[in-house]
N, C-alpha and C positions, 0 to 999 in steps of 0.2 A: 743634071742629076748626079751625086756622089752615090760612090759605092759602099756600102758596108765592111769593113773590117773587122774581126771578131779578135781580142786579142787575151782573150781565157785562154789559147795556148799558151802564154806568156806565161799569167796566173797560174797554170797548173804546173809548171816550169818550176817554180820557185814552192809551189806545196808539194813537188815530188823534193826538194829541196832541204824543205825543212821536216819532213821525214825522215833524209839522209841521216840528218845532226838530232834525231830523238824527238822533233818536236811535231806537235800535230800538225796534221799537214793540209794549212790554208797558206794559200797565196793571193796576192793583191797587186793591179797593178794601177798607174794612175795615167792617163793616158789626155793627149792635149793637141788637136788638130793631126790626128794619126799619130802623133809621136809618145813615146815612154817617156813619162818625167821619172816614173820612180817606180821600181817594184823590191817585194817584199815579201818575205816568208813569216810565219809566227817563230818567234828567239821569244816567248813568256820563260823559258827554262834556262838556255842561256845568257839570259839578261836578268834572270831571277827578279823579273819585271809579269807582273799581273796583264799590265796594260797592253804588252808588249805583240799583240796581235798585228798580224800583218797588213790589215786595214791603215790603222794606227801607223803601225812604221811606214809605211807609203803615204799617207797624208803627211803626215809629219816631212820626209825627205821631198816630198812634192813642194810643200810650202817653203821650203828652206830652197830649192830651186830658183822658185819664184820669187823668193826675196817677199810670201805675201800670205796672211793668216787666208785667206780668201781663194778657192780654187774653182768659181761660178763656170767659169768653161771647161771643165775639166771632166772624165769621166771617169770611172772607178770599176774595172774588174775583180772580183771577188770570189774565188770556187766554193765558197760556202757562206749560208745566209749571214749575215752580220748581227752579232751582239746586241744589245740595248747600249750598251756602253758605245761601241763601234757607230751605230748607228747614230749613238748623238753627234759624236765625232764628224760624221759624214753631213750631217744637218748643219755641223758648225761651221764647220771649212763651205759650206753651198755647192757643194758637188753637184753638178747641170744632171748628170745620169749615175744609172748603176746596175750591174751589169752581174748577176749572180749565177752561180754555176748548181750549187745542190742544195734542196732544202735542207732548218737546222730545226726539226720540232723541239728538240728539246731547250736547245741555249738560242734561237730563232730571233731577233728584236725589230725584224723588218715586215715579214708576211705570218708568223707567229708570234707568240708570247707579246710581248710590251708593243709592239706595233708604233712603235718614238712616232715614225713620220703622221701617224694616224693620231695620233694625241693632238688638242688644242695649242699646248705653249710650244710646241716645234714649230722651229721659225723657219723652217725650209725643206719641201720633201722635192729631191731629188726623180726625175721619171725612174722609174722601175723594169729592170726587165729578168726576168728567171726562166730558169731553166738551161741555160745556155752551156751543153756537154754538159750536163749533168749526169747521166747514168755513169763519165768517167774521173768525176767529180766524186758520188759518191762510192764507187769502186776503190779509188785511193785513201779513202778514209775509213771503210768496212775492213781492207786489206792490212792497214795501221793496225789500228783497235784489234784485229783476229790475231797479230803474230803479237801481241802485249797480252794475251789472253791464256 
């Protein structure tokens, strides 16, 4: 029997992170038989990049890793629900899990709004799991948004 390791520490690491540098604050890690291949904050501001969520830059530096568009054993920490964008992303690369810290009703694309993995032409839905430190998940992003206010 293997043990569980939760590594949303990790994830919220890198979105307290990128709240330091202005930016909203999700973090992503990408994770592969216990180990960190790649984690990531959202840089959309300082990369004056749309895409530039931290989902995305951790697939992206996972696959560059791996020398492999394909990440099937791989798992994905995430402190806030994933985009539709993010989400195809995640479908694309075959991410085996996924590992979500706070729901996002409003921009949501995994357990609300567009639901990718729940669409017919998605070619791969990753298992799911939510919730995980989420009330400190969503504390850090209430926290954000309050002193921009």
């Amino acid at each position: 029997m293997s043990q569980f390791t939760s590594f949303m520490g990790a994830a919220l690491a890198e979105a307290r992170a990128a709240a330091d540098r202005g930016e909203v604050p999700v973090g992503a890690v990408v994770v592969r038989n216990g180990d960190i291949l790649a984690a990531a904050g959202n840089r959309t501001r300082a990369l004056c990049d749309p895409t530039a969520h931290a989902e995305i830059l951790a697939i992206r530096a996972a696959c560059a890793a791996l020398q492999s568009e394909r990440l099937n054993e791989c798992d994905l920490w995430v402190t806030l629900e994933p985009c539709a964008t993010c989400a195809g992303a995640i479908a694309a690369a075959r991410i085996a899990r996924l590992y979500i810290g706070a729901p996002d009703p409003k921009s949501g694309g995994v357990a609300q709004g567009a639901r990718v993995f729940d669409h017919p032409q998605s070619h791969h839905r990753p298992e799911i799991y939510t919730g995980i430190q989420e009330a400190e998940a969503t504390i850090l992003l209430k926290d954000f948004f309050a002193s921009r206010r």
